[in-house]
DSSP file (Angstrom, degrees, kcal/mol; ACC not computed):
  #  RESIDUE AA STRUCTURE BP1 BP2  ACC     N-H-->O    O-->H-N    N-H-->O    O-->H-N    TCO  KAPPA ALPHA  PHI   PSI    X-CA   Y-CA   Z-CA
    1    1 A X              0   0    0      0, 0.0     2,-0.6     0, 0.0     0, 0.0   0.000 360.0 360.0 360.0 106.9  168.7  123.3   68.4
    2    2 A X        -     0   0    0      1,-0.0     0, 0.0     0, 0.0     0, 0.0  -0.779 360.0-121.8 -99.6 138.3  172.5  123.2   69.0
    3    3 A X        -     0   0    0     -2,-0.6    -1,-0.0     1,-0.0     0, 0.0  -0.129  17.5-124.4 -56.6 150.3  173.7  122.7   72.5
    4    4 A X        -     0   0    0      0, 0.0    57,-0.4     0, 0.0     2,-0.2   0.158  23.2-165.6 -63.8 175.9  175.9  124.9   74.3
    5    5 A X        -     0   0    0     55,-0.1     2,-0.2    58,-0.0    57,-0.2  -0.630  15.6-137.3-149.9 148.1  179.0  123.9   75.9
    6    6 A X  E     -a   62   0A   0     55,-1.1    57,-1.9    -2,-0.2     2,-0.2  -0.717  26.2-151.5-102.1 151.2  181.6  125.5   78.7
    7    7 A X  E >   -a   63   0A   0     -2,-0.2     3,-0.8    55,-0.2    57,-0.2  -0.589  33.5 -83.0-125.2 167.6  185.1  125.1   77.8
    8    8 A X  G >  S+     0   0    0     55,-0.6     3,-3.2     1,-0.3    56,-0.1   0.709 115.7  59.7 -40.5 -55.8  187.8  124.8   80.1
    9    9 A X  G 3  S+     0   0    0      1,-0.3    -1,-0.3     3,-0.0    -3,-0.0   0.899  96.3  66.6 -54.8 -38.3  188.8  128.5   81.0
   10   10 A X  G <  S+     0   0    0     -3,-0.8    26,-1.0    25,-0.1     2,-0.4   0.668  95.1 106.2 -70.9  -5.8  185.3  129.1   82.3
   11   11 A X  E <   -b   36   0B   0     -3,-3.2     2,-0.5    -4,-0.1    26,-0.3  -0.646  46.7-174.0 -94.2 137.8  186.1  126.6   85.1
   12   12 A X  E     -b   37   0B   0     24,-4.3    26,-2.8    -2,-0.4     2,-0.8  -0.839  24.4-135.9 -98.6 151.0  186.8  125.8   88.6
   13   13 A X  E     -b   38   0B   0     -2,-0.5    26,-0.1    24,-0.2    24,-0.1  -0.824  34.8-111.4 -72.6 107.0  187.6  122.5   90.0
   14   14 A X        -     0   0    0     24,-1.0     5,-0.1    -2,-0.8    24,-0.0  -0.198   4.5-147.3 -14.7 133.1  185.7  121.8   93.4
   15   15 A X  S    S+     0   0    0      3,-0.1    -1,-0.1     2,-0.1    24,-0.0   0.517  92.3  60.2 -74.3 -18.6  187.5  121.7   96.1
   16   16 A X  S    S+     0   0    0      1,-0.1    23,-0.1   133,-0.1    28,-0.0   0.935 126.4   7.1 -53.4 -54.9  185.0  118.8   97.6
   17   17 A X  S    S-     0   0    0    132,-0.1   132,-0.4   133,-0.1    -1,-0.1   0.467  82.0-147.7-123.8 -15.5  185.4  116.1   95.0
   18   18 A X        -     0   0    0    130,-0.1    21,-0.1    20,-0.1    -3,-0.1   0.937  27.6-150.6  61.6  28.6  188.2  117.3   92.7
   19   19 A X        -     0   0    0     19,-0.4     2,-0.1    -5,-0.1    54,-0.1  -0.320   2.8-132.0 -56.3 156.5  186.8  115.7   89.6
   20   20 A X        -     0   0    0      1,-0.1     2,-0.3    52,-0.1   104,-0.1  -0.194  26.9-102.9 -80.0 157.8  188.8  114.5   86.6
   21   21 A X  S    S+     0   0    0    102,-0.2   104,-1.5     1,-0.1    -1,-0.1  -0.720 117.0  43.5 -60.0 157.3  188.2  115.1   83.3
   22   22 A X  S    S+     0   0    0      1,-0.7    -1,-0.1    -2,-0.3     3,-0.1  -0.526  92.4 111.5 116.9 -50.5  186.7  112.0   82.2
   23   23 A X  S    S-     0   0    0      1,-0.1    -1,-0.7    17,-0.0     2,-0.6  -0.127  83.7 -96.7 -57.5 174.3  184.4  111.8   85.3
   24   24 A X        +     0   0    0     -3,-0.1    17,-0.9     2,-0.0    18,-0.4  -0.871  63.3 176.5-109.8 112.1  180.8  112.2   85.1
   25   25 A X  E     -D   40   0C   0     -2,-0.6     2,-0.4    15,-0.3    37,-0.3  -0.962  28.4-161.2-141.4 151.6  180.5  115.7   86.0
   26   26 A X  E     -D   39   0C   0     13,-2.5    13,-1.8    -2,-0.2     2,-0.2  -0.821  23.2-126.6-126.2 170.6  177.9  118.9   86.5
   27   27 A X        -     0   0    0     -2,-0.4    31,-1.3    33,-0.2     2,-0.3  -0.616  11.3-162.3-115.3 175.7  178.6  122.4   86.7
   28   28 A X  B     -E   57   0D   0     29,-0.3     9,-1.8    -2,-0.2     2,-1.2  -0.928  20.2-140.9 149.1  86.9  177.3  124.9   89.7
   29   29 A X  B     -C   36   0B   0     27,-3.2     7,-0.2    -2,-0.3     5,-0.1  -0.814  25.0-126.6 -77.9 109.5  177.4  129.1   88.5
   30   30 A X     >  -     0   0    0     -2,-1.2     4,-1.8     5,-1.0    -1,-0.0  -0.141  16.5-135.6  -9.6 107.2  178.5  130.5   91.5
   31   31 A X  T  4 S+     0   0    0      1,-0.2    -1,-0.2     2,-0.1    -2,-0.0   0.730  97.8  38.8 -72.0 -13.1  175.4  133.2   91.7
   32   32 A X  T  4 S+     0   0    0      3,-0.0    -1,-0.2     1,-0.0    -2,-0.0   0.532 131.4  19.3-126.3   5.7  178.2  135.9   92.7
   33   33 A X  T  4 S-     0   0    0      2,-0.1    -2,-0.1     0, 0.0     3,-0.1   0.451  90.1-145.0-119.9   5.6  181.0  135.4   91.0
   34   34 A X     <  +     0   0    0     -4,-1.8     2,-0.1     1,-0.2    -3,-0.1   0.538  42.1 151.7   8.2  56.3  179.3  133.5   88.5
   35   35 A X        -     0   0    0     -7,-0.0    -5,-1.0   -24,-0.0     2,-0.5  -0.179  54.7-116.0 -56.4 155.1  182.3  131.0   87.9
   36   36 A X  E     -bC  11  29B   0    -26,-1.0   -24,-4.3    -7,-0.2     2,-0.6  -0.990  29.8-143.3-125.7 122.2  181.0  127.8   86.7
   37   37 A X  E     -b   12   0B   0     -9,-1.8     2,-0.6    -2,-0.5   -24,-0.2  -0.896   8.2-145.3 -61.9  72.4  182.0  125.1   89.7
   38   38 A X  E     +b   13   0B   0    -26,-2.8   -24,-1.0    -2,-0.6   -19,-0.4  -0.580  27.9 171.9 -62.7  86.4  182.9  122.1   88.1
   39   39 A X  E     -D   26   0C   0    -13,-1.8   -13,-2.5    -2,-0.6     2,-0.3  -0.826  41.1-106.5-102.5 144.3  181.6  118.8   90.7
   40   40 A X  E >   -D   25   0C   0     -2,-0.3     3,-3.2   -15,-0.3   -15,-0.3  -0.565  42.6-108.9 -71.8 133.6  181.6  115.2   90.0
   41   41 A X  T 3  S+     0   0    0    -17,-0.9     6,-0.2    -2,-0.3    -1,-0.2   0.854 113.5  50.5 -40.2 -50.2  177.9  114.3   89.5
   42   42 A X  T 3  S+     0   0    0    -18,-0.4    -1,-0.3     4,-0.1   -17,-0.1   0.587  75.6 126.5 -49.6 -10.7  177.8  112.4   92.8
   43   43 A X    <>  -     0   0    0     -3,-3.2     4,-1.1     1,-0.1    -4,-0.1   0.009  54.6-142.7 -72.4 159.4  179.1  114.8   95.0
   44   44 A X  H  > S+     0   0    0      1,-0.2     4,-3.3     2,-0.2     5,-0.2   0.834 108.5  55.5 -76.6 -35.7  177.0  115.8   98.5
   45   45 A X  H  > S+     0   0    0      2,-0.2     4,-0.6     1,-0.2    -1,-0.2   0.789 105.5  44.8 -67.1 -42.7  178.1  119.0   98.0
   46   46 A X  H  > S+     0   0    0     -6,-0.2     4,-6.0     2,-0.2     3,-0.4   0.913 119.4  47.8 -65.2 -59.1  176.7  119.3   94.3
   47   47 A X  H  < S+     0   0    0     -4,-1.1    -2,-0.2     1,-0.3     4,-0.2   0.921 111.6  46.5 -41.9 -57.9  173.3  117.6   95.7
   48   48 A X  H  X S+     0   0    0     -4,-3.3     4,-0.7     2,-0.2     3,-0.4   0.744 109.9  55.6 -84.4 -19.0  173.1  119.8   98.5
   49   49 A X  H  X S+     0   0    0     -4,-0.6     4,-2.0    -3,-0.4    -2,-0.2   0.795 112.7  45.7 -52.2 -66.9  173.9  123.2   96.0
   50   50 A X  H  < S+     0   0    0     -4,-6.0    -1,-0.2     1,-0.2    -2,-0.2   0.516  98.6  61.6 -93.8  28.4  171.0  122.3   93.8
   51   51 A X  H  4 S+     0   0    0     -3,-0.4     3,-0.3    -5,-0.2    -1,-0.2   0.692 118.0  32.6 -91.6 -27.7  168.5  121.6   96.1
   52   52 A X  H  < S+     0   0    0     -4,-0.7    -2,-0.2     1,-0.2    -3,-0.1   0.376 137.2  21.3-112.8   4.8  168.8  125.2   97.3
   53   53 A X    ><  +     0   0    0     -4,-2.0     3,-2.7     2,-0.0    -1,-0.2   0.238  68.9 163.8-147.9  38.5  169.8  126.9   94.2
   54   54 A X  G >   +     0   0    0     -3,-0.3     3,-0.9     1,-0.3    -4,-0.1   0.576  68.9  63.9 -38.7 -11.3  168.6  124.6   91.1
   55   55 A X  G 3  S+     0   0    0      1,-0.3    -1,-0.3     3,-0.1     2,-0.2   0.901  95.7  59.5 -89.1 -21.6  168.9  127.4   88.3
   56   56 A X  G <  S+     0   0    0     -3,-2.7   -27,-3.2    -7,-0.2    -1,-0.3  -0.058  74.2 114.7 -92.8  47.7  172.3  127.6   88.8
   57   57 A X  B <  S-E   28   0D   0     -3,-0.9   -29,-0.3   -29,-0.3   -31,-0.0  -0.547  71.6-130.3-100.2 123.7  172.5  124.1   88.0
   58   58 A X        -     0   0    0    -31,-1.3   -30,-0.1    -2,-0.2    -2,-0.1   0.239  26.0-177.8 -73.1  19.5  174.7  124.1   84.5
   59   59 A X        +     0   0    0    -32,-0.1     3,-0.2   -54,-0.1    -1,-0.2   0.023  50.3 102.1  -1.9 -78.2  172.8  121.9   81.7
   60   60 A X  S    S-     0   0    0      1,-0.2     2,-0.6   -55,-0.1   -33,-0.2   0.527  85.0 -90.0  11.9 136.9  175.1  122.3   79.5
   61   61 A X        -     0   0    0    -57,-0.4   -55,-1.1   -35,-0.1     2,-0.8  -0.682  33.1-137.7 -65.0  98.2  177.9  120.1   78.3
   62   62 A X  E     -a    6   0A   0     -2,-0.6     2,-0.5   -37,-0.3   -55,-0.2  -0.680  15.8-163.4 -73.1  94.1  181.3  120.3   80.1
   63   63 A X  E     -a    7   0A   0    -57,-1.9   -55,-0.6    -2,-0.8     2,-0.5  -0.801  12.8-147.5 -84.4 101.4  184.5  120.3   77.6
   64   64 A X        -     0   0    0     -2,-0.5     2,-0.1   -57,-0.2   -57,-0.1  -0.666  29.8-122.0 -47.2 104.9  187.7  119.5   79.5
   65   65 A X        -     0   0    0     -2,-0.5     5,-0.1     1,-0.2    -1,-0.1  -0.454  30.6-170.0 -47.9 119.3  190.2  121.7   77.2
   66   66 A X  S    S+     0   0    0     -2,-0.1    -1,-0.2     1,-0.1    -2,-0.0   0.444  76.4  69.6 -94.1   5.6  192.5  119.2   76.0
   67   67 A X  S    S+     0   0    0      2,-0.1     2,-0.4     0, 0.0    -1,-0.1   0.798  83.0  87.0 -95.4  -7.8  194.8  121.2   74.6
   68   68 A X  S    S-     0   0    0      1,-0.1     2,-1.5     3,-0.0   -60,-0.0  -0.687  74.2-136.2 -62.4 123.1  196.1  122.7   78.5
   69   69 A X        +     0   0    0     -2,-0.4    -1,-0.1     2,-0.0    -2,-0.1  -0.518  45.6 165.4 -60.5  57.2  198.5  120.7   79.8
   70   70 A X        -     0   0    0     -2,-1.5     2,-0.3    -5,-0.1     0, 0.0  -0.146  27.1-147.0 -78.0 161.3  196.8  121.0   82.9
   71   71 A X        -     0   0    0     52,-0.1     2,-0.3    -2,-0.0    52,-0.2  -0.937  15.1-153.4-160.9 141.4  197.5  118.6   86.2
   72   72 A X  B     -F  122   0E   0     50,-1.5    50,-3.7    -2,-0.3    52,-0.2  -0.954  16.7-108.6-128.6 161.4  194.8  117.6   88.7
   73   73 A X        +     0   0    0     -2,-0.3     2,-0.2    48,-0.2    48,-0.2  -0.352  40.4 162.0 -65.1 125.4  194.7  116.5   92.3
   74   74 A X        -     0   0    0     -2,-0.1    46,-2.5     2,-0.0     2,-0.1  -0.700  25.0-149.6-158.6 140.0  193.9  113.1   93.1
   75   75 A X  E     -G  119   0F   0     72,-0.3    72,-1.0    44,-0.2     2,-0.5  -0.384  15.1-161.7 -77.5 136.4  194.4  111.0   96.4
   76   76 A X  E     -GH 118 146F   0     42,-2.0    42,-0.7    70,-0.2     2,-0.6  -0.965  10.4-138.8-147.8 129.8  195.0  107.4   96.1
   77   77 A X  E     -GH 117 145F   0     68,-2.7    68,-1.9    -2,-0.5     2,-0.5  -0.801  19.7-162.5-109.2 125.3  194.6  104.9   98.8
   78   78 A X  E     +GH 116 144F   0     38,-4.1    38,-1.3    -2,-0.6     2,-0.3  -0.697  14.5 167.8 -76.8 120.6  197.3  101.9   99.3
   79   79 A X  E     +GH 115 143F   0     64,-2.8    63,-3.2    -2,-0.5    64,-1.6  -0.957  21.0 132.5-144.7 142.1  197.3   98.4  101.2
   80   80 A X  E     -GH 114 141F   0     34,-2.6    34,-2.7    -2,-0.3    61,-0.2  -0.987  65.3 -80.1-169.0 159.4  199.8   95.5  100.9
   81   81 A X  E     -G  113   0F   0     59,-1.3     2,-0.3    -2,-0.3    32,-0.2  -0.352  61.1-130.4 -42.3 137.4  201.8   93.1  102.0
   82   82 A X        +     0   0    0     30,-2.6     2,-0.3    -2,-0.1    32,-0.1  -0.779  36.9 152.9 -97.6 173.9  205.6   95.4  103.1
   83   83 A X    >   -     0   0    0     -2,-0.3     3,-0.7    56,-0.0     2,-0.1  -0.704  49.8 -64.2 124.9 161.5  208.7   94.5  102.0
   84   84 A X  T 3  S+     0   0    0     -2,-0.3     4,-0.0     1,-0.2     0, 0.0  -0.510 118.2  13.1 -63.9 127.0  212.0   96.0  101.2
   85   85 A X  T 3> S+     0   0    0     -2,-0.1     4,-3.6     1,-0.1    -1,-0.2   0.595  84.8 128.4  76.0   2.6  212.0   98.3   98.4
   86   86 A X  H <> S+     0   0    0     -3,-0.7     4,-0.8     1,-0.2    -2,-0.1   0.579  79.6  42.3 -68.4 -24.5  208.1   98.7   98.1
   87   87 A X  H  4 S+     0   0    0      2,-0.2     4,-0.3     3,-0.1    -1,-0.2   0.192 107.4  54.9-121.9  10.7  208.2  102.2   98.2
   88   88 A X  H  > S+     0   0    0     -3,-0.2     4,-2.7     2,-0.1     5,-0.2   0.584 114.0  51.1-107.0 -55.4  211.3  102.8   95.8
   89   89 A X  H  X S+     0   0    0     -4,-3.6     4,-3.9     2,-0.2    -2,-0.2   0.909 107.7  51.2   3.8 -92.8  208.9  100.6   93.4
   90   90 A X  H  X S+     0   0    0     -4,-0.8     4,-1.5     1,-0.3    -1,-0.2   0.767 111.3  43.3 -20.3 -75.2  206.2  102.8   94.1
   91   91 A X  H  > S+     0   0    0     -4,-0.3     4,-1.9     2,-0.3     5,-0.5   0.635 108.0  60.7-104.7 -40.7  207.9  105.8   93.3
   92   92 A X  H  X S+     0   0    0     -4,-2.7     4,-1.6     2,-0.2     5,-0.4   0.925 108.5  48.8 -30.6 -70.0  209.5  104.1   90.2
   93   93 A X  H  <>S+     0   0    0     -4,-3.9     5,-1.2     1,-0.2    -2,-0.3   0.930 116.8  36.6 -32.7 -74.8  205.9  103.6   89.0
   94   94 A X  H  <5S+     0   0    0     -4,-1.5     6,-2.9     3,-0.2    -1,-0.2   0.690 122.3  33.1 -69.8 -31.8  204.7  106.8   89.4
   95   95 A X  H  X5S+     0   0    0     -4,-1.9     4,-3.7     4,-0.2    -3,-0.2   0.905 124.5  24.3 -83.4 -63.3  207.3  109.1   88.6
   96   96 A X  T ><5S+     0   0    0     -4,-1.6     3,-2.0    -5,-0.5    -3,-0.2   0.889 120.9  45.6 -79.4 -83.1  209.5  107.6   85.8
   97   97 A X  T 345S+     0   0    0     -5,-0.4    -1,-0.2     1,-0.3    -3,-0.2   0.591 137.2  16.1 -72.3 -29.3  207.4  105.1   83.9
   98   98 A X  T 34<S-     0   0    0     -5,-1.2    -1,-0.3    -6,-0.3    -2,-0.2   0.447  94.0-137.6-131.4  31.6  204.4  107.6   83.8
   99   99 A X    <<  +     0   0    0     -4,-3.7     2,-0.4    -3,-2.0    -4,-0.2   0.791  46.0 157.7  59.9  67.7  206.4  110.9   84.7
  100  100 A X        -     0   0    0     -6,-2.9    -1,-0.2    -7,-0.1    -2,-0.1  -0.981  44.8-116.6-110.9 144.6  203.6  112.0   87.0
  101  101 A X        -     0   0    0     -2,-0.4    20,-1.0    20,-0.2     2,-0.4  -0.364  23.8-152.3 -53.8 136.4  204.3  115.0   90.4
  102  102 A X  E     -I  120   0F   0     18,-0.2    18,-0.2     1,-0.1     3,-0.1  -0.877  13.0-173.4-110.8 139.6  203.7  113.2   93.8
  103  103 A X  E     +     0   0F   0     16,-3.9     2,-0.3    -2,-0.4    17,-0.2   0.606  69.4   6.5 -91.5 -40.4  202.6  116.1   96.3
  104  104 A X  E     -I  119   0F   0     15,-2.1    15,-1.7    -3,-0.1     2,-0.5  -0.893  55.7-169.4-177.8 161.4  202.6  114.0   99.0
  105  105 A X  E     +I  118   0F   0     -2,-0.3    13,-0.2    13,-0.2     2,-0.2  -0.964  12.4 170.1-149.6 116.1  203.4  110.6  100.1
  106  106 A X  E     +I  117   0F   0     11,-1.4    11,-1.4    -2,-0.5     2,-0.5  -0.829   9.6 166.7-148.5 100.2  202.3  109.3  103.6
  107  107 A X  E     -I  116   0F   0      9,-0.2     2,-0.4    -2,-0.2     9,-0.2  -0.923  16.3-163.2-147.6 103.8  202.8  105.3  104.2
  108  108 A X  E     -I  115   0F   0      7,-1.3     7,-3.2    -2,-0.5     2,-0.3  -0.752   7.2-157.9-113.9 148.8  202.6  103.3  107.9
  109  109 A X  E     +I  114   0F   0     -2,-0.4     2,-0.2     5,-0.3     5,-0.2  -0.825  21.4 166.0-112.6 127.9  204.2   99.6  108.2
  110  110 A X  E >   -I  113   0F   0      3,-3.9     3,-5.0    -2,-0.3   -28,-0.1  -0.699  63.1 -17.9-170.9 151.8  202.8   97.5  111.0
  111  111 A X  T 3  S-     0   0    0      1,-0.3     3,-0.1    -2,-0.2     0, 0.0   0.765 125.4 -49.7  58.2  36.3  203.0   94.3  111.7
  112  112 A X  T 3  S+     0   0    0      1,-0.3   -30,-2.6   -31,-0.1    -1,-0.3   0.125 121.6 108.5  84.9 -34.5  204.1   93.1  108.0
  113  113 A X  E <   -GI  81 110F   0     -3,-5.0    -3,-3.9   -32,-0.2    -1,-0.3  -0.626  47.1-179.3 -82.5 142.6  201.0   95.3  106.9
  114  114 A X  E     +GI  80 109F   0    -34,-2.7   -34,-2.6    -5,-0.2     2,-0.3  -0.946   8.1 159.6-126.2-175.6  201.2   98.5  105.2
  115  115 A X  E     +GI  79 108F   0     -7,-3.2    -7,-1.3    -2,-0.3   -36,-0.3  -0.846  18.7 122.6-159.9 168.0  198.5  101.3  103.9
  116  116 A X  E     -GI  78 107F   0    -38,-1.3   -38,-4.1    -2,-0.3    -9,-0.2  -0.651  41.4 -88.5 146.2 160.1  198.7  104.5  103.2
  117  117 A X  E     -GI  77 106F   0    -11,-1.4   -11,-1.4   -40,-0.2     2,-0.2  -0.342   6.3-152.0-101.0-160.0  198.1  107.4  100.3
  118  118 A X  E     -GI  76 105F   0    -42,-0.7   -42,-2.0   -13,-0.2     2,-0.4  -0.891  10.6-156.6-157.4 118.3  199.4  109.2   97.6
  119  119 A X  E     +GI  75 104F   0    -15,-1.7   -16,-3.9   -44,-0.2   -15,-2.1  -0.979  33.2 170.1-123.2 117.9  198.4  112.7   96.6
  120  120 A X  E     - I   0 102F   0    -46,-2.5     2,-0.3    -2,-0.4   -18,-0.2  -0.979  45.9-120.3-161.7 177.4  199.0  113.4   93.2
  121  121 A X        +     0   0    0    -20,-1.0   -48,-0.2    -2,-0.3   -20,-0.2  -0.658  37.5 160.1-101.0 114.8  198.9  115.4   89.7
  122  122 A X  B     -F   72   0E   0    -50,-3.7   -50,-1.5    -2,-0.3     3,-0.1  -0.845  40.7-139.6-132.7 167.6  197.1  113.2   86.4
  123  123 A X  S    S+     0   0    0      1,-0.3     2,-0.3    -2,-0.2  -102,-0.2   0.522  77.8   4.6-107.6   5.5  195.9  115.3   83.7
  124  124 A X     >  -     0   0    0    -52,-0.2     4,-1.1  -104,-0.1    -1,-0.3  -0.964  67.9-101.9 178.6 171.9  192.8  112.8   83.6
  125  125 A X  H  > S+     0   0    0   -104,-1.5     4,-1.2    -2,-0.3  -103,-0.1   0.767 120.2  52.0 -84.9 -41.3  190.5  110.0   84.6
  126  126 A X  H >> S+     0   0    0      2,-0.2     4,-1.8     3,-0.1     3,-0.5   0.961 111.4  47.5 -68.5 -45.9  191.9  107.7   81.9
  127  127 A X  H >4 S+     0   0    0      2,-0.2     3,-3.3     1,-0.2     4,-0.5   0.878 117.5  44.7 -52.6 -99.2  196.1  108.4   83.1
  128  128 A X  H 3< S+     0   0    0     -4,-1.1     4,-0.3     1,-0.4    -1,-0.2   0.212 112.4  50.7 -80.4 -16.5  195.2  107.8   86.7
  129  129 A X  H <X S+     0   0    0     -4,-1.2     4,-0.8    -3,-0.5    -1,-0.4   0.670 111.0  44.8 -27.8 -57.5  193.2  104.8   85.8
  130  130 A X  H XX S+     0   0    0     -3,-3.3     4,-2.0    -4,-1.8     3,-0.9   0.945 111.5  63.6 -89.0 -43.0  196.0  103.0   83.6
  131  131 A X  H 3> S+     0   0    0     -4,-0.5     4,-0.5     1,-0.3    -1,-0.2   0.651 104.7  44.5 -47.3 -28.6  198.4  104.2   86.8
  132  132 A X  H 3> S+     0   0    0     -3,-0.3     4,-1.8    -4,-0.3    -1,-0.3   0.726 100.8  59.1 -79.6 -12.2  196.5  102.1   88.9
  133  133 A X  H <X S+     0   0    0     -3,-0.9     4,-1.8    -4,-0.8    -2,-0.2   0.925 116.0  45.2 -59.4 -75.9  196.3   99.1   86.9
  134  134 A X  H  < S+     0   0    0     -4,-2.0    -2,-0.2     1,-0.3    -1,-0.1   0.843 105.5  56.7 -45.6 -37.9  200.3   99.5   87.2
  135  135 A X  H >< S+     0   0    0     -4,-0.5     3,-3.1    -5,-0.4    -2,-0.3   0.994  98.2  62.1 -68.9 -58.8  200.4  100.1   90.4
  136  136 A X  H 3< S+     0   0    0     -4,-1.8     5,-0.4     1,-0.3    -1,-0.2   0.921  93.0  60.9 -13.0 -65.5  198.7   97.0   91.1
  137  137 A X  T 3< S+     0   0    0     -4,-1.8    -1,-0.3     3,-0.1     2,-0.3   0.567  74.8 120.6 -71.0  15.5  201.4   94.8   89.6
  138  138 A X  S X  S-     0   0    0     -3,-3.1     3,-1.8    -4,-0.1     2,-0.3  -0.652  81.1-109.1 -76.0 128.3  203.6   96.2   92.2
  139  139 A X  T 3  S+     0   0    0     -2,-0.3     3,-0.1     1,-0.2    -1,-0.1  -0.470 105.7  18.5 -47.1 119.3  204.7   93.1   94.2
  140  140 A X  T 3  S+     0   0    0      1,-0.4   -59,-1.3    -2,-0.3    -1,-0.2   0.272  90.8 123.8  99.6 -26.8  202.9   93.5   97.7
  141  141 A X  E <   +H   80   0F   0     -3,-1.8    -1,-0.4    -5,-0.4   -61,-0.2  -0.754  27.5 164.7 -86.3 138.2  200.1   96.0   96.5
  142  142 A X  E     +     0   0F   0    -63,-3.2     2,-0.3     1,-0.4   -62,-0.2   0.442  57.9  22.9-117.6 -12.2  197.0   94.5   97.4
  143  143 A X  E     +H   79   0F   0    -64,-1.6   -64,-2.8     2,-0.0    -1,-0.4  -0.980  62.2 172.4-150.1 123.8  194.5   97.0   97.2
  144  144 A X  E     +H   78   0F   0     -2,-0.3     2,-0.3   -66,-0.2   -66,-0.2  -0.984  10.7 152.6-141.1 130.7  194.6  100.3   95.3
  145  145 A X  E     -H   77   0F   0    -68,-1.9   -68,-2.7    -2,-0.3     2,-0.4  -0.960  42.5-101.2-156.9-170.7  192.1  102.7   94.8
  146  146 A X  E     -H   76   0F   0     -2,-0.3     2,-0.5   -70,-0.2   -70,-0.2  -0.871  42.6-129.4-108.6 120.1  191.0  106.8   94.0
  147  147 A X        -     0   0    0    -72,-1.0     2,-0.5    -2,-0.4   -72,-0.3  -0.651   7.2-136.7 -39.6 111.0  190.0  108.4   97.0
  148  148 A X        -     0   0    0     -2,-0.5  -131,-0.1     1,-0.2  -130,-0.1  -0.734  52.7 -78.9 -78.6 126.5  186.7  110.2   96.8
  149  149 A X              0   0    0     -2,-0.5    -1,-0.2  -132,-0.4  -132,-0.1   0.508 360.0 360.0 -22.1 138.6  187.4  113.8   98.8
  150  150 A X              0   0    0     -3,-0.1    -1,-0.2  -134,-0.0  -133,-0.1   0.660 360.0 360.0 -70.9 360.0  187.2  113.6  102.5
């Protein structure tokens, strides 16, 4: 018996959880537009989808088209020491050394402390992974991590 699989075109992203390729993900047919709904396995949103409509549950295998040059949404939360030139850094990182789009860039100082995100465009779970690993060695970042959807 060989398995099925839905290929890229046939998808939507969630809007909930925004999964990656790379994440551990299930698929959702929309029973009336019957779009296949792409959610990261964890999501509430997924959970709460199949308990009240389990056949449209995907089985299937979900293949991320690699060959799209394709950008997803992902949120990334910052905390650190501040300093001068922490956020030209930052921007360094993200833009030139691994030429990824920032959407939007929101960053409070107090007291010495700062926090704050980053919303921005990776084409996958592994890229946005090795970006935080970078991000990291930024003098002053102390904490970096991927936002799971609000």
């Amino acid at each position: 018996k060989q398995s099925k699989s839905v290929h890229n075109n046939d998808l939507v992203v969630a809007e909930c959880c925004h999964p990656l390729p790379g994440d551990s993900v299930v698929g959702f047919k929309d029973p009336i537009t019957h779009q296949i709904i792409v959610h990261k396995a964890t999501c509430d949103d997924l959970n709460r989808l199949a308990s009240q409509h389990g056949d449209c549950i995907v089985k299937e295998e979900i293949k991320w088209s690699q060959h799209k040059a394709v950008s997803y949404l992902a949120t990334v939360e910052l905390h650190g020491i501040d300093r001068s030139g922490l956020i030209l850094d930052l921007a360094r990182v993200i833009t030139s050394d691994f030429s990824i789009n920032m959407r939007a860039i929101s960053v409070q100082s107090h007291d010495g402390i700062f926090e704050g995100t980053i919303s921005l465009y990776v084409q996958d779970i592994v890229s946005l992974n090795l970006l935080l690993d970078n991000i990291r060695k930024i003098k002053g970042i102390e904490r970096v991590k991927r936002l799971i959807s609000e």
